[in-house]
N, C-alpha and C positions, 0 to 999 in steps of 0.2 A: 176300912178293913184291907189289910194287905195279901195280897196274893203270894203263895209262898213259889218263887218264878221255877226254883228246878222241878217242882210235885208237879208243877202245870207243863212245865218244857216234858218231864216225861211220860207223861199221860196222852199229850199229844201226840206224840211219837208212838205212842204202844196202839195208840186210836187208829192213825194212821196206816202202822204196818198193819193191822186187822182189815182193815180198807183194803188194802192193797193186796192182800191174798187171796179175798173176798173178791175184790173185781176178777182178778186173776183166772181165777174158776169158775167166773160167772164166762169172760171172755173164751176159755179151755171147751165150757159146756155147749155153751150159746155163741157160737161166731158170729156168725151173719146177724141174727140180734141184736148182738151186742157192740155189731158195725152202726146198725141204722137206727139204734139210740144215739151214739156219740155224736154220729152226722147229726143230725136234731141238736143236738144242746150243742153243736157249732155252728148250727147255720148253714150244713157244708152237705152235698149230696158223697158220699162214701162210697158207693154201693162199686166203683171200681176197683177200691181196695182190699186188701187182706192182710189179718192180723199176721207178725211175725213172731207166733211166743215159742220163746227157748229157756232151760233154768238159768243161763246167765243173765239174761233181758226184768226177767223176774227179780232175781238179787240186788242186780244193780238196781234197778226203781224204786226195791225194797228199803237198799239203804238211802237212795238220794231223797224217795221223798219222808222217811221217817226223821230223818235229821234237819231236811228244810222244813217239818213241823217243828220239831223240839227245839231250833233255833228261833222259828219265828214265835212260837209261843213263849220262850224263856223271853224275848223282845221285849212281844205287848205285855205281859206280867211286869217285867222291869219299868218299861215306860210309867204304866198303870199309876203301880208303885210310887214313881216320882212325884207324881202328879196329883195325889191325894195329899 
């Protein structure tokens, strides 16, 4: 069964940008929360830091990581693809 690579490249992409507004808001809502989760799934004690969210900071992660989805996902689909 072949993967059809651009339906998956932009599904992961649209996946991703929902992520990424989703954290956004959670970080907007929940600061400090949402400092001493990430610490955790780094391994990293945080608690000196603080977020710096701005609508540029937002846009631009918006697009960088929706496209380094829809990139890496058009990949593995193509790879997939070959390889069956």
């Amino acid at each position: 069964m072949n993967i059809n690579a651009n339906k998956f490249a932009g599904s992961s992409a649209i996946t991703f940008a929902l992520l990424w507004v989703l954290c956004s808001i959670v970080v907007i809502a929940l600061p400090y929360q949402s400092m001493g989760i990430m610490g955790s799934m780094v391994h990293s004690d945080m608690g000196g830091l603080q977020w710096n969210m701005h609508i540029g900071g937002l846009v631009v992660g918006l697009v960088a990581w929706s496209l380094s989805a829809g990139v890496t996902a058009w990949l593995i689909a193509t790879i997939y693809n070959k390889l069956l």
